[in-house]
C-alpha positions in Angstrom: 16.7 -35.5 55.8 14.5 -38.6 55.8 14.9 -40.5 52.8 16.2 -44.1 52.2 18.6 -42.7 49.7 20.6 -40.7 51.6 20.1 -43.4 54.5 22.0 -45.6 52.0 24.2 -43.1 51.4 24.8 -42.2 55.1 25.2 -46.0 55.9 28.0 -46.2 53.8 31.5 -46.3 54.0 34.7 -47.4 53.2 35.8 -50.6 54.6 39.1 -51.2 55.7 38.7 -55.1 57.1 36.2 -57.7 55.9 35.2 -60.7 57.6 36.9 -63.5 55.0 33.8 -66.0 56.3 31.3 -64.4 55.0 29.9 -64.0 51.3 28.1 -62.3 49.1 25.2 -64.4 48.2 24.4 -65.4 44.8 20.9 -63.9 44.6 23.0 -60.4 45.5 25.5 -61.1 43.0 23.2 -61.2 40.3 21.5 -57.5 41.4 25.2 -56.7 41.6 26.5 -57.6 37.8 23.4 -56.6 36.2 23.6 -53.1 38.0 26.9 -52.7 36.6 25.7 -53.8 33.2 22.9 -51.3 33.4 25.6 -48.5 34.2 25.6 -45.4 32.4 28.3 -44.3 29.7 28.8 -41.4 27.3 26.7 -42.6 24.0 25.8 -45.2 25.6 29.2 -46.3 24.1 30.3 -48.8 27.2 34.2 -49.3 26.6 34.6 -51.1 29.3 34.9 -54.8 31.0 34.4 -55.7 34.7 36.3 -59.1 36.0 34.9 -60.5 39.2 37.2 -62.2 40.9 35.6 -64.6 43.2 37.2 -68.0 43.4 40.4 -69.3 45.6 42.4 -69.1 42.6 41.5 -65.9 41.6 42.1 -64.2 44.4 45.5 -65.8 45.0 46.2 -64.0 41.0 44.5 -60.7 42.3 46.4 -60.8 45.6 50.1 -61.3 43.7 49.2 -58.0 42.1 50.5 -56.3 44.9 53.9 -57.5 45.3 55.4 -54.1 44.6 53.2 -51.7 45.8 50.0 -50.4 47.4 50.4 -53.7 50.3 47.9 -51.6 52.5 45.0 -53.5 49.9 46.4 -56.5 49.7 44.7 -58.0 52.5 41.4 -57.4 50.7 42.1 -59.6 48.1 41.3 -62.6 50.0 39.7 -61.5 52.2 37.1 -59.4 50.4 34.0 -61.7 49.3 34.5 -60.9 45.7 36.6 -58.2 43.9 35.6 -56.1 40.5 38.2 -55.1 37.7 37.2 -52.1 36.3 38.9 -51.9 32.9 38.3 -49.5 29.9 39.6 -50.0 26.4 41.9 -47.6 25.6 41.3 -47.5 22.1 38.1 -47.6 21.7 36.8 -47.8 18.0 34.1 -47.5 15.7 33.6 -50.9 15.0 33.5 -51.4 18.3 31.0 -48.6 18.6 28.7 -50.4 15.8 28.3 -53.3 18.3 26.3 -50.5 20.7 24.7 -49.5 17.7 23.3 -52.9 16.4 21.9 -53.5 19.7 20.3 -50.2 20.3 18.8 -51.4 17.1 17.5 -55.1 18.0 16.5 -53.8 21.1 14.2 -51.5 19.9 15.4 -48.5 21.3 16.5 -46.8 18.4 14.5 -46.6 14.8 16.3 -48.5 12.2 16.2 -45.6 9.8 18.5 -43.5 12.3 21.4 -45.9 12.0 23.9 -44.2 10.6 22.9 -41.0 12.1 23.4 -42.7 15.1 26.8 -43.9 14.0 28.5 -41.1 12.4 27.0 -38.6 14.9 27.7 -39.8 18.2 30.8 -41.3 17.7 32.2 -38.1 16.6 32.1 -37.5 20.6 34.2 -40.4 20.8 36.8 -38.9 18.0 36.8 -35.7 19.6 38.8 -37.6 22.5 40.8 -39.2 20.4 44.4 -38.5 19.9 46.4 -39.6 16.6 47.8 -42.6 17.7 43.9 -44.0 18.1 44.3 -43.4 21.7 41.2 -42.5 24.0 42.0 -44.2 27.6 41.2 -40.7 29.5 37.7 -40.8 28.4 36.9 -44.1 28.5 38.5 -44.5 32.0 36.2 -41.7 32.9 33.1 -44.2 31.8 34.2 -46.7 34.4 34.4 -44.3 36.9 30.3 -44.0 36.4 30.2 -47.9 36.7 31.9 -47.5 39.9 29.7 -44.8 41.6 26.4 -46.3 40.6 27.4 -49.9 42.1 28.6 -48.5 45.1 25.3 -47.2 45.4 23.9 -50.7 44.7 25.9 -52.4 47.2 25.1 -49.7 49.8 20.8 -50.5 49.0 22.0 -53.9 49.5 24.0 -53.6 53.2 27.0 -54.8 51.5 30.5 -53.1 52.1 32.8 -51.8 49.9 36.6 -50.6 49.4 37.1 -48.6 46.1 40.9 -48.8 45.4 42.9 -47.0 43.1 46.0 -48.2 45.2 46.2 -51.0 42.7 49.3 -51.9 40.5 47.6 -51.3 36.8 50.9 -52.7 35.3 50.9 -56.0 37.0 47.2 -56.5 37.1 47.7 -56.3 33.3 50.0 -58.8 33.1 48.5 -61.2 35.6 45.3 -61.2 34.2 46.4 -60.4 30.3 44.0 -63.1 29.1 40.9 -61.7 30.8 41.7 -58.0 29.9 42.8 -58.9 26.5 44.3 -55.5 25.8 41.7 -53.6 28.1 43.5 -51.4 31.6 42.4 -51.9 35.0 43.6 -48.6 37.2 40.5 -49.1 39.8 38.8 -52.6 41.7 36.4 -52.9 44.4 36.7 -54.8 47.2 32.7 -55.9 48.1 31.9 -57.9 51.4 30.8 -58.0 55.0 32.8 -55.9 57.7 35.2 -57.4 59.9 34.0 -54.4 62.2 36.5 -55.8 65.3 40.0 -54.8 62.9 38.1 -51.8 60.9 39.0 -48.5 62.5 36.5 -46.9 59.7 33.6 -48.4 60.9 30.9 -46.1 63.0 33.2 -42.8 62.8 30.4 -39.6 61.8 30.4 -39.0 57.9 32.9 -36.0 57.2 31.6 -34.1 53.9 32.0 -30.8 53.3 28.7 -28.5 53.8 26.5 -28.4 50.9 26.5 -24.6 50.4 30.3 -25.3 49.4 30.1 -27.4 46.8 26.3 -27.2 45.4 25.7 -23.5 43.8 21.5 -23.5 42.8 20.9 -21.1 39.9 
């Protein structure tokens, strides 16, 4: 198929060794955040915060995380251009829903006079994932998880590389960066950067996906 979608999508892959010399400009930084920013999220509810690591020191935090496990990523840290924190809030409110709210307001997306509608109705999605202790994490981790697949596409339209991770150590990335998450979990980060492709035994194998007949059923 001959379209620059699935040419992006072809083109990319994951990482396994970046080239700690090069970085991400500041031009495609800029694409970068505001494509996360524009992610989507169920009601538009966005219960979520993404930390991008990018300086010296903040790397040096990132890459302490993984003193106790999942060392395999641990070179990325520093050697990534920059790294994203996914977080989600795990208790996500309605107060903090009627943040969303007032802005789909001033923004002029939603009429004024469908406020409360707006406010009562939707969240009731949000309640209907909530347990009795307030908690919610399983569906607002799932939001992030959207984040993450539309800025992998991003990056991939930009010829930047990427390492999803999940080997991460939530626990201590919550403790080493307790200020910046302020309550929030981070159980996924992206590594984003330039191939080393000399040390990368990823880069140029054939994409391996299953056939589409077995996992697209048209009705």
């Amino acid at each position: 198929m001959s379209h620059q979608i699935i040419a992006d999508l072809n083109t990319r892959y994951t990482a396994k060794k970046y080239d700690a010399t090069k970085r991400i400009s500041p031009a495609d930084m800029d694409v970068i955040k505001e494509a996360i920013r524009l992610s989507a999220s169920s009601i538009n509810s966005q219960p979520w915060k993404f930390i991008v690591i990018e300086s010296d020191e903040a790397k040096q935090r990132f890459h302490d995380t993984f003193a106790n496990m999942h060392q395999f990523n641990q070179p990325h840290a520093k050697e990534a251009s920059h790294t994203v924190l996914f977080a989600y809030n795990p208790h996500y409110s309605k107060d903090e829903y009627k943040k969303v709210v007032d802005v789909e307001v001033t923004s002029g997306h939603l009429p004024a006079d469908r406020y409360d509608a707006m406010l009562n109705g939707a969240y009731g999605f949000a309640e209907a994932n909530t347990d009795e202790n307030g908690f919610n994490g399983d569906w607002t981790k799932a939001q992030t998880y959207i984040a993450l697949g539309n800025t992998l596409h991003t990056l991939a339209r930009l010829g930047i590389d990427s390492t999803p991770m999940e080997g991460v150590d939530s626990k201590l990335i919550g403790e080493v960066f307790k200020d910046e998450l302020d309550g929030y979990v981070c159980d996924v980060a992206l590594a984003m950067g330039y191939r080393l492709a000399e040390g990368d035994y990823n880069y140029g194998l054939p994409k391996s996906r299953l056939a589409a007949e077995d996992v697209i059923t048209v009705l």
